[in-house]
PDB file of N, CA, C and O in Angstrom:
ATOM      1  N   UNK A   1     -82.158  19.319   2.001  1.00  0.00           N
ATOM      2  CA  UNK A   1     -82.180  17.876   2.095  1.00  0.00           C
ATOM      3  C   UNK A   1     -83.420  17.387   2.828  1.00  0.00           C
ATOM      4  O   UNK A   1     -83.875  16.276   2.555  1.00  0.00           O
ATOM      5  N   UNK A   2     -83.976  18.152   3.730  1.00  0.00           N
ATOM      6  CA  UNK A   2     -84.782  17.711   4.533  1.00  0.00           C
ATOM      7  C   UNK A   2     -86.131  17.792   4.058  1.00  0.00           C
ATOM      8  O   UNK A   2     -87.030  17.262   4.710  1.00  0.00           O
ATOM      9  N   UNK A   3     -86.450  18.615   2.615  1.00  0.00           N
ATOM     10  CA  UNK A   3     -87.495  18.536   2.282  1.00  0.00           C
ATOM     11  C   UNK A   3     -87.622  16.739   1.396  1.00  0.00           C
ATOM     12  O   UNK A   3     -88.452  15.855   1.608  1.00  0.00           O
ATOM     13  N   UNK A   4     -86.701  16.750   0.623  1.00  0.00           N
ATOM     14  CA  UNK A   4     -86.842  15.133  -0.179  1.00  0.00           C
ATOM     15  C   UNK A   4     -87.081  14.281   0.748  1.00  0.00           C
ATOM     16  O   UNK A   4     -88.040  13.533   0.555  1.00  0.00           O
ATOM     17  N   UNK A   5     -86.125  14.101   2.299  1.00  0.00           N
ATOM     18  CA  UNK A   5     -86.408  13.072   3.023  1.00  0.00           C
ATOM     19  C   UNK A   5     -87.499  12.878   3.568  1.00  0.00           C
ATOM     20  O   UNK A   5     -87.892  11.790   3.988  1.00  0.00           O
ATOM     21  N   UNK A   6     -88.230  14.173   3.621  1.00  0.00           N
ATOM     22  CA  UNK A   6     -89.569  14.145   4.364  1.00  0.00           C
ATOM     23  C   UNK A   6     -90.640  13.406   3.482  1.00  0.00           C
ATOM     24  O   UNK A   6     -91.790  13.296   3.908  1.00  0.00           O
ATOM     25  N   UNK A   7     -90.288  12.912   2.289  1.00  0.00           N
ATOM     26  CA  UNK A   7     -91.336  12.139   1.313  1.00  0.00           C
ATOM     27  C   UNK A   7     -90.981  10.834   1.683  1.00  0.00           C
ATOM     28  O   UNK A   7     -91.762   9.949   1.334  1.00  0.00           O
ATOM     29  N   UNK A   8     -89.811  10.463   2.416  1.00  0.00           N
ATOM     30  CA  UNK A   8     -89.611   8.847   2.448  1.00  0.00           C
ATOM     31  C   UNK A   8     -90.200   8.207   3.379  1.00  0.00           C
ATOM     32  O   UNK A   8     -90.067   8.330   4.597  1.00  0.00           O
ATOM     33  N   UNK A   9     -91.134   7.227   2.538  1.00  0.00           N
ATOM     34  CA  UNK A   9     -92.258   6.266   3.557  1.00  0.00           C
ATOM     35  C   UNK A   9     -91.542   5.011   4.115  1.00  0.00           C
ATOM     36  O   UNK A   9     -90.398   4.870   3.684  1.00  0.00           O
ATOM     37  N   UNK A  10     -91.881   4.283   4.790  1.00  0.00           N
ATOM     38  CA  UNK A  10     -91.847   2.931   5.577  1.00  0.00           C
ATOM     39  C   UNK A  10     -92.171   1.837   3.914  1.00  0.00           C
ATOM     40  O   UNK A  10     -93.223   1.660   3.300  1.00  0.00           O
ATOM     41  N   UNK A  11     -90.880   1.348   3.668  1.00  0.00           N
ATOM     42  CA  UNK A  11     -91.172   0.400   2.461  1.00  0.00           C
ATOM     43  C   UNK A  11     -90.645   0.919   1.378  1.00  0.00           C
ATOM     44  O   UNK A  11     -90.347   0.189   0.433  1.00  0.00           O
ATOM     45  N   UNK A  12     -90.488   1.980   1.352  1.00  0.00           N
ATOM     46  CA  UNK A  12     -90.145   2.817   0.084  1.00  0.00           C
ATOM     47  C   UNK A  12     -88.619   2.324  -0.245  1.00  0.00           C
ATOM     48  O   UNK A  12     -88.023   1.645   0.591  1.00  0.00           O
ATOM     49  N   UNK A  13     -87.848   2.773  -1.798  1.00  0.00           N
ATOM     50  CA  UNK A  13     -86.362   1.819  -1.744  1.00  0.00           C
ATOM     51  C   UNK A  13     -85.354   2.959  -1.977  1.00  0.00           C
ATOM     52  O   UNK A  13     -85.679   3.758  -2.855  1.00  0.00           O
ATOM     53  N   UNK A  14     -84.327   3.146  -1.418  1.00  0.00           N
ATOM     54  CA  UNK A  14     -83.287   4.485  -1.767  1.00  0.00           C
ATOM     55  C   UNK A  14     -82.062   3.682  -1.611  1.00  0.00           C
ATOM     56  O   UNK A  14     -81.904   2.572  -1.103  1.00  0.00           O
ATOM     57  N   UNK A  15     -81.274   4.453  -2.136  1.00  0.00           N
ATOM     58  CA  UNK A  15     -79.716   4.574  -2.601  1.00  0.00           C
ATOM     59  C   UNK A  15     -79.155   5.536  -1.344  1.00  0.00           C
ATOM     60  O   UNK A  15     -79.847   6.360  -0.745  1.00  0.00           O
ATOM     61  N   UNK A  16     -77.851   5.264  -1.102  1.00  0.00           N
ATOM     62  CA  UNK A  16     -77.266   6.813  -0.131  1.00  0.00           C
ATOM     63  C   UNK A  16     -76.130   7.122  -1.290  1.00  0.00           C
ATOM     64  O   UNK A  16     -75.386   6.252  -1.742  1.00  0.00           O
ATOM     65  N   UNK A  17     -76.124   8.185  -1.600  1.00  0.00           N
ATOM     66  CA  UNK A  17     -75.569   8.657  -2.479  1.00  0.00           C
ATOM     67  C   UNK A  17     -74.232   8.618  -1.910  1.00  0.00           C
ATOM     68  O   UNK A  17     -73.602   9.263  -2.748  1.00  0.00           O
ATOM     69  N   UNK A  18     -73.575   8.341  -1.201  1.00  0.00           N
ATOM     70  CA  UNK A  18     -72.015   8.891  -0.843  1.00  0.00           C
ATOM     71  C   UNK A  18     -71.436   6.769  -0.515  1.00  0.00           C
ATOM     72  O   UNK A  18     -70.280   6.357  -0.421  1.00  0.00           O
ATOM     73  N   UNK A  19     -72.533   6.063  -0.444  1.00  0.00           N
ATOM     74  CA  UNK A  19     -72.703   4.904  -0.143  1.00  0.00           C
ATOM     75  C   UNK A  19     -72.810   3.543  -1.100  1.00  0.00           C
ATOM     76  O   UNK A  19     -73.210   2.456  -0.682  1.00  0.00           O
ATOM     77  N   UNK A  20     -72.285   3.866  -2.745  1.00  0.00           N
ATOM     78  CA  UNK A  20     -73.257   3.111  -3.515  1.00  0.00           C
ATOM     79  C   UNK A  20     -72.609   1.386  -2.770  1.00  0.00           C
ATOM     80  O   UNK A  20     -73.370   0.429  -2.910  1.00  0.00           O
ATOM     81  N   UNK A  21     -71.396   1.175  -2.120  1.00  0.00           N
ATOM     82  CA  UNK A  21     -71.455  -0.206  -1.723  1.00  0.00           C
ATOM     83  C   UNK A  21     -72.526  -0.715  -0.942  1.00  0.00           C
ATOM     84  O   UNK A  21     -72.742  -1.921  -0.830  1.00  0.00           O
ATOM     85  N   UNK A  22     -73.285   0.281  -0.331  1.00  0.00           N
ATOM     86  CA  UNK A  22     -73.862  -0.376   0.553  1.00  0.00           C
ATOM     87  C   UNK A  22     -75.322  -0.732   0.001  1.00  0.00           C
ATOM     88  O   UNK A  22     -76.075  -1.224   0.841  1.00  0.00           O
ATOM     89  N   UNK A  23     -75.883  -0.535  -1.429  1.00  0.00           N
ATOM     90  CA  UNK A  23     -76.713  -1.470  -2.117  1.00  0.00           C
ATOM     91  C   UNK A  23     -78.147  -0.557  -1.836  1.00  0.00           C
ATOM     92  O   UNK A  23     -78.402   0.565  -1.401  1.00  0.00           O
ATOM     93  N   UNK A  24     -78.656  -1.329  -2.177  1.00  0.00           N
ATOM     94  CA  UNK A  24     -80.425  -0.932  -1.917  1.00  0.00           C
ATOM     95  C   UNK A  24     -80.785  -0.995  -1.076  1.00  0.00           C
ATOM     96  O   UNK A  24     -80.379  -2.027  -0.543  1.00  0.00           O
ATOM     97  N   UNK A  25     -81.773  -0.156  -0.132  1.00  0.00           N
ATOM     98  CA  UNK A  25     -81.847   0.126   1.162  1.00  0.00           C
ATOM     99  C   UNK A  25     -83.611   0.430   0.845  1.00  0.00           C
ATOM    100  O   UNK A  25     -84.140   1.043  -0.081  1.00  0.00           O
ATOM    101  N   UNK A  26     -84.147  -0.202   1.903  1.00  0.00           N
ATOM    102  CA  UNK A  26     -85.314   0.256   2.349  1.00  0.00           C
ATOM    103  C   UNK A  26     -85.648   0.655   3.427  1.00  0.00           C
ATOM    104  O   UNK A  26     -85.186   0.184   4.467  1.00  0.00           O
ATOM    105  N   UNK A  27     -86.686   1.783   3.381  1.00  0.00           N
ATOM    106  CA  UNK A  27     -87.042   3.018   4.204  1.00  0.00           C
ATOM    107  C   UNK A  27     -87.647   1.686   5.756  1.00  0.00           C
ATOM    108  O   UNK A  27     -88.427   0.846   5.309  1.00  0.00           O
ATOM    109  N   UNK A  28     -87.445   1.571   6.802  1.00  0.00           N
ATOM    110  CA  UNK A  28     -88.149   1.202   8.069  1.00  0.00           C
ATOM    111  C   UNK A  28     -88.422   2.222   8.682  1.00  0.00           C
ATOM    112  O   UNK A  28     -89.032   2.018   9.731  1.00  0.00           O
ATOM    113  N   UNK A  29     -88.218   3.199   8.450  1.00  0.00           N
ATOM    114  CA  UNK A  29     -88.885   4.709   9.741  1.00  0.00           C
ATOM    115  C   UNK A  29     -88.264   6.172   9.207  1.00  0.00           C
ATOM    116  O   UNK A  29     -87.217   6.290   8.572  1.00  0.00           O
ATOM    117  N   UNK A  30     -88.927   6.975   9.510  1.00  0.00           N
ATOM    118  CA  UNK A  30     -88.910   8.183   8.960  1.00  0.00           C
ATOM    119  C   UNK A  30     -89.954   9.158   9.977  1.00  0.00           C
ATOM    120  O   UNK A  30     -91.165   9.274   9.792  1.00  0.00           O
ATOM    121  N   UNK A  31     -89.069   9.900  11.225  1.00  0.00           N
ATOM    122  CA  UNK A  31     -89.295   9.952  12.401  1.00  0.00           C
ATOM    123  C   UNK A  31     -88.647  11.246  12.901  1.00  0.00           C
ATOM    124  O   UNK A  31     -87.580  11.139  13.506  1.00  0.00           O
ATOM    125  N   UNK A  32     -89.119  12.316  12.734  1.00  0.00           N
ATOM    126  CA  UNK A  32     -88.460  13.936  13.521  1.00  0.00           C
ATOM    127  C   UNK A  32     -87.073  13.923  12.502  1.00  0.00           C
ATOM    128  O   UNK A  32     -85.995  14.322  12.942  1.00  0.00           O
ATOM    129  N   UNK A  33     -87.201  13.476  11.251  1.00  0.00           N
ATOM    130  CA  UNK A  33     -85.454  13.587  10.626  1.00  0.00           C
ATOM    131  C   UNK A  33     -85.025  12.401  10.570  1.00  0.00           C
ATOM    132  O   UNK A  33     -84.504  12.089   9.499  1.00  0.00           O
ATOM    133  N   UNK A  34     -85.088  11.295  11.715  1.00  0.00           N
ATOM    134  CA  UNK A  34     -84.404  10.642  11.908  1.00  0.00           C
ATOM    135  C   UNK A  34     -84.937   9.390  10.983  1.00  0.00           C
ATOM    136  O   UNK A  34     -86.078   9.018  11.259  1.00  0.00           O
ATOM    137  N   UNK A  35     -84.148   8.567   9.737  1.00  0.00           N
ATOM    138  CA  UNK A  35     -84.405   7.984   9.150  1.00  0.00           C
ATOM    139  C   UNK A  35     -83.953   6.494   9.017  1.00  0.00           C
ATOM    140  O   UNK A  35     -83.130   6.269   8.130  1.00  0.00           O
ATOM    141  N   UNK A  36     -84.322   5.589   9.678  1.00  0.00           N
ATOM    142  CA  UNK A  36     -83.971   4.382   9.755  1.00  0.00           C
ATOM    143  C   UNK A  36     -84.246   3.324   8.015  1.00  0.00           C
ATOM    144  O   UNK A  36     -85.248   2.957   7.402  1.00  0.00           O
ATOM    145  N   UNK A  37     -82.655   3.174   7.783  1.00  0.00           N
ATOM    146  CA  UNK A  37     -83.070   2.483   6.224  1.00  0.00           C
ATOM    147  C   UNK A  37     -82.284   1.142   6.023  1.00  0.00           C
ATOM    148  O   UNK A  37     -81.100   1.256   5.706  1.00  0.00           O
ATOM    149  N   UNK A  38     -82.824  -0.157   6.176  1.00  0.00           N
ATOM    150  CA  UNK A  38     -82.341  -1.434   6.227  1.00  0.00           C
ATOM    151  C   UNK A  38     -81.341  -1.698   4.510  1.00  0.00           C
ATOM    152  O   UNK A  38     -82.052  -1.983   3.546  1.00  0.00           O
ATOM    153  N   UNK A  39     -80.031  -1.603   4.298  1.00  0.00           N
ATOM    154  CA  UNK A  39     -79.081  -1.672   2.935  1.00  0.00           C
ATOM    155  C   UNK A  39     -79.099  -3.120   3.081  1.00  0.00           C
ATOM    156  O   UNK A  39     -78.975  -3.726   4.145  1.00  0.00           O
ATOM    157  N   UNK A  40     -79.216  -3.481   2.255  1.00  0.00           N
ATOM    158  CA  UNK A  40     -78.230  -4.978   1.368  1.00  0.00           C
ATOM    159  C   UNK A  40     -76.924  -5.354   1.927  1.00  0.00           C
ATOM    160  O   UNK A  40     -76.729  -6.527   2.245  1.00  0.00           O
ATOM    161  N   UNK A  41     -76.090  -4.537   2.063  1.00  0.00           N
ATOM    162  CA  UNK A  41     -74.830  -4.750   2.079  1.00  0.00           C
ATOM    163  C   UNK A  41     -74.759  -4.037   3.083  1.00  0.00           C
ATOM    164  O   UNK A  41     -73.599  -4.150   3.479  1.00  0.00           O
ATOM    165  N   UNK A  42     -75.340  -3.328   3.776  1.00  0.00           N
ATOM    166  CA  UNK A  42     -74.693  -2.645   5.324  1.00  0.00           C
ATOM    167  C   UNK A  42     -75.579  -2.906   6.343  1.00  0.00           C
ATOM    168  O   UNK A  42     -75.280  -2.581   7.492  1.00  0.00           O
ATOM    169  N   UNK A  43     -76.780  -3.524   6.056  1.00  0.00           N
ATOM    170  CA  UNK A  43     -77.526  -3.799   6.868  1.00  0.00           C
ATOM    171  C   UNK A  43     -78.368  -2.292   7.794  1.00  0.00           C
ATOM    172  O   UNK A  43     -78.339  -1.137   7.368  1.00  0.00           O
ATOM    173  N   UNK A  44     -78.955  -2.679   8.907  1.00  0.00           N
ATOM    174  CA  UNK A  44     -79.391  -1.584   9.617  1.00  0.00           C
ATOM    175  C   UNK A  44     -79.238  -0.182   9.555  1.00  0.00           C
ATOM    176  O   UNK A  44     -78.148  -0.137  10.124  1.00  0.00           O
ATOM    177  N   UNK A  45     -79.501   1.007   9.295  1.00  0.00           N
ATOM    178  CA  UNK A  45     -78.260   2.407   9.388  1.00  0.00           C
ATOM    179  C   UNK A  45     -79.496   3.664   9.963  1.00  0.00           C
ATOM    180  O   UNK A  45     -80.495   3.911   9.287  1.00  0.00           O
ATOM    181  N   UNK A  46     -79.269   4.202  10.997  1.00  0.00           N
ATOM    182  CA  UNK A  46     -80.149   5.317  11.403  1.00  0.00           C
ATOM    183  C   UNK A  46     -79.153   6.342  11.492  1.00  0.00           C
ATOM    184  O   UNK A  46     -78.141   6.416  12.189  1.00  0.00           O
ATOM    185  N   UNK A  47     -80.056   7.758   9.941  1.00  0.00           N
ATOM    186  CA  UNK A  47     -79.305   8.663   9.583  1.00  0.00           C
ATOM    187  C   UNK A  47     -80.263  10.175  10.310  1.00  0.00           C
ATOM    188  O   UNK A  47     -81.428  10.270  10.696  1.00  0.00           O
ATOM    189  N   UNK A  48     -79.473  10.876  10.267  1.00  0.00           N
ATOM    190  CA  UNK A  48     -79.719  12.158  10.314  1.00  0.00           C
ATOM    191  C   UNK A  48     -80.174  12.888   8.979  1.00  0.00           C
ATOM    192  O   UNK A  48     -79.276  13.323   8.259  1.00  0.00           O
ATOM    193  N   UNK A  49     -81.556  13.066   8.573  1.00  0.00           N
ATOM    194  CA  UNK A  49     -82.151  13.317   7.166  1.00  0.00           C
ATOM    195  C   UNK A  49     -81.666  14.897   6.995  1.00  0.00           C
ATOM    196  O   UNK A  49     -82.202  15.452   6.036  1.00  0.00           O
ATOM    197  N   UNK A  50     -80.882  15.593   7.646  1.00  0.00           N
ATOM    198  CA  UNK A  50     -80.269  16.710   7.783  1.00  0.00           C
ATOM    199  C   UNK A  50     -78.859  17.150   6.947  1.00  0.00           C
ATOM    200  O   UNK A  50     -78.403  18.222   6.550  1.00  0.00           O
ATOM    201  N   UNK A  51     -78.325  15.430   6.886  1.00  0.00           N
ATOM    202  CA  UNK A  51     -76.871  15.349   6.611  1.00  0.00           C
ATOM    203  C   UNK A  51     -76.973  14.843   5.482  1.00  0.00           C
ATOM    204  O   UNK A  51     -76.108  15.219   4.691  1.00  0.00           O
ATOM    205  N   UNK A  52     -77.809  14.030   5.053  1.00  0.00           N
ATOM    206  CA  UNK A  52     -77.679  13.350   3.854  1.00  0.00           C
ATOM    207  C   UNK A  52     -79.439  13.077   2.871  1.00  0.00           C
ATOM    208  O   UNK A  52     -80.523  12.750   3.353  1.00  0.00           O
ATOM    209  N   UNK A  53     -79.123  13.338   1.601  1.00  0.00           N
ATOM    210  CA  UNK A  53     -80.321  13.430   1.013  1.00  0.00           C
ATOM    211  C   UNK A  53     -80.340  12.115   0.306  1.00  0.00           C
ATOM    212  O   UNK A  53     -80.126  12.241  -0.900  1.00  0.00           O
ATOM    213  N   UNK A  54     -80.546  10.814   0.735  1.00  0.00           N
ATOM    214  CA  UNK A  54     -81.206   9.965   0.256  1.00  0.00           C
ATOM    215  C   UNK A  54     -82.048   9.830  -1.182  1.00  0.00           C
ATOM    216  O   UNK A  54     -82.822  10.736  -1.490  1.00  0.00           O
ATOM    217  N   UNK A  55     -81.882   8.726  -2.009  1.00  0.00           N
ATOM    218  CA  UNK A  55     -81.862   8.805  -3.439  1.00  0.00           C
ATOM    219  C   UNK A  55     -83.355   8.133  -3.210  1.00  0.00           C
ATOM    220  O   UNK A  55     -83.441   7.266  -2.340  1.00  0.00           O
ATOM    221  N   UNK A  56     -84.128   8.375  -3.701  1.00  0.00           N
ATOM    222  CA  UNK A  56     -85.315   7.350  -4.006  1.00  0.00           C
ATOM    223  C   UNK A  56     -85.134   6.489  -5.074  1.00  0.00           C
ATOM    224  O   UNK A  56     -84.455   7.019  -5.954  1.00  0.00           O
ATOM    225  N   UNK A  57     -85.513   5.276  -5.347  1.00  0.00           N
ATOM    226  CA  UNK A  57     -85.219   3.958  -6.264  1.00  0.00           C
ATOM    227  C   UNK A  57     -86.558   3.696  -6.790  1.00  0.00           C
ATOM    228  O   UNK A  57     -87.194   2.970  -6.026  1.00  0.00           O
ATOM    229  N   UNK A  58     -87.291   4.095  -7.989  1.00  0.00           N
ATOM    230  CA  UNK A  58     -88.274   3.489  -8.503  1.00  0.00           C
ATOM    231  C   UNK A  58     -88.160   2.247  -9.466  1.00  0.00           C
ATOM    232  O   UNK A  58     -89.094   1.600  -9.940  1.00  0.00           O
ATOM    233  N   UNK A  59     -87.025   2.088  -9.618  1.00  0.00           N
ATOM    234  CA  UNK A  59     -87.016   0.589 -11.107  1.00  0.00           C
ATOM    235  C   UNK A  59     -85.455   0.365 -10.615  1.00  0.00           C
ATOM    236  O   UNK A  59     -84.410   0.891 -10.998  1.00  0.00           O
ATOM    237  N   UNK A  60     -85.765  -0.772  -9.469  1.00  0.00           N
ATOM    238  CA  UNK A  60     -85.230  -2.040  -9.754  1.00  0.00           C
ATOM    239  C   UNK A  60     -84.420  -2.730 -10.325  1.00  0.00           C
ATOM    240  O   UNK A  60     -83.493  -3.360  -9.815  1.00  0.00           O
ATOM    241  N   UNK A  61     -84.847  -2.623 -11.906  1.00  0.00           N
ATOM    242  CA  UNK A  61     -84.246  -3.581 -12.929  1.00  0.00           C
ATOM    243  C   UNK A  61     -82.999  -2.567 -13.112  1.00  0.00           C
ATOM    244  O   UNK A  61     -82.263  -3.180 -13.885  1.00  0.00           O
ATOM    245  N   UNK A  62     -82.514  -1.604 -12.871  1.00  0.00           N
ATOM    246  CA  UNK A  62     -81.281  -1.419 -12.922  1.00  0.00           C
ATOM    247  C   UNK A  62     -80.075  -1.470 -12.323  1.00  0.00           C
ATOM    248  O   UNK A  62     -79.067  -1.114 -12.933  1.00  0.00           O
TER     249      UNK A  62
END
């Protein structure tokens, strides 16, 4: 898991796979693992990039 998360930039858009209520989420920090990603619907969330492999979102329109 920790290799995918290590590609997620500041701005970038992901999904949490175990999470789909909580909407589209963008990357704010990506820091020793520790991955801070602002959701739609859950607002704020700082994860452990250890525990969970984060979806990257390139198109939007879906």
């Amino acid at each position: 898991m920790d290799e995918l998360n290590a590609l997620l930039e500041p701005g970038m858009l992901v999904r949490h796979p175990d999470q789909p209520d909580w909407g589209l989420g963008q990357v704010q920090s990506n820091i020793g693992g520790r991955i801070t990603v602002n959701f739609r619907e859950a607002g704020k969330v700082v994860m452990d990039g250890s525990r969970v492999a984060l979806v990257p979102v390139f198109d939007t329109e879906t």
